[in-house]
C-alpha positions as CSV (number, residue, x, y, z in Angstrom):
1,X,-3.8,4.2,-5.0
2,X,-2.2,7.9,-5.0
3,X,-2.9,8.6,-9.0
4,X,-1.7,11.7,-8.3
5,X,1.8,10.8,-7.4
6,X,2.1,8.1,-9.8
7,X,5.6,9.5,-10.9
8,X,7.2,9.7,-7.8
9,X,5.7,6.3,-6.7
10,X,7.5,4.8,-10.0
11,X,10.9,6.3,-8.9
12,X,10.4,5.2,-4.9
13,X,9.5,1.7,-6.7
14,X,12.9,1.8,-8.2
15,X,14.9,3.3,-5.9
16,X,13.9,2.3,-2.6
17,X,13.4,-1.4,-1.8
18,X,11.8,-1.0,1.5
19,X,9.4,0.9,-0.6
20,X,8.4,-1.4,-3.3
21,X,8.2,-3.9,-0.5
22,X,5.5,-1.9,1.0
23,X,3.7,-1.1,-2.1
24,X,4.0,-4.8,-2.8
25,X,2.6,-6.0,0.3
26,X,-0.5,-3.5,0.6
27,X,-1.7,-4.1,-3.8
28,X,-1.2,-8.1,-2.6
29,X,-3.7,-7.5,0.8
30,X,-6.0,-5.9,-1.8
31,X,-6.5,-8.6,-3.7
32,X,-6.6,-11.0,-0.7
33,X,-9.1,-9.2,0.6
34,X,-11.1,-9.1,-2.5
35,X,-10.9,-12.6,-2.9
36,X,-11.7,-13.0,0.5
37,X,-15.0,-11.1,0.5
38,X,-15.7,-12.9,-2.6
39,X,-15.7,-16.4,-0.9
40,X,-18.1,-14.8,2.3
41,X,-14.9,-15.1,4.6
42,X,-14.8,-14.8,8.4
43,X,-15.3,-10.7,9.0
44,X,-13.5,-10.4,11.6
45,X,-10.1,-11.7,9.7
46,X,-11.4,-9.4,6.3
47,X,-11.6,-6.6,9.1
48,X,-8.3,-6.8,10.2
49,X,-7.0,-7.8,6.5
50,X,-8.2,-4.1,6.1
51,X,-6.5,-2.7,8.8
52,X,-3.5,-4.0,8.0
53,X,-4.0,-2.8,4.6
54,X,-4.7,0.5,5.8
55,X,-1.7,0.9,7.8
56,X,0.9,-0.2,5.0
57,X,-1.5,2.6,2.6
58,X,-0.4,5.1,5.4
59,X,2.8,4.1,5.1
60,X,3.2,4.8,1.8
61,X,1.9,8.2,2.1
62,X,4.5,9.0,4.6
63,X,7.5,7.7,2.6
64,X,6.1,9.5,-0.6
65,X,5.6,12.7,1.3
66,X,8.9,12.2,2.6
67,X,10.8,11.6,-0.7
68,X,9.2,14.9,-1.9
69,X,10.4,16.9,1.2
70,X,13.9,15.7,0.5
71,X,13.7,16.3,-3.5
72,X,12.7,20.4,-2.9
């Protein structure tokens, strides 16, 4: 997820708590959704896996687009 600010994601990781939490959170829905999908889960509760998942990515965006307003 966001290859291209890999660096800045590193830093936020170590810097900012909230941050990592977030990261955390949405690469552990990932997999739970995988896993989920996998094993022919109920769609509606992968769907809103995915949602959630989707919210937490935009999230991230925000806090690294953010953190590179403030660094210029």
């Amino acid at each position: 997820m966001f290859h291209e600010y890999r660096e800045i994601i590193t830093e936020l990781k170590q810097v900012d708590g909230h941050f990592a939490k977030v990261f955390e959170k949405h690469n552990d829905l990932d997999l739970e959704i995988i896993e989920m999908e996998k094993n022919h889960a109920d769609q509606f509760v992968v769907e809103t896996k995915k949602k959630e998942k989707l919210k937490l990515k935009d999230t991230v965006y925000n806090m690294i687009m953010q953190h590179k307003k403030d660094s210029n």
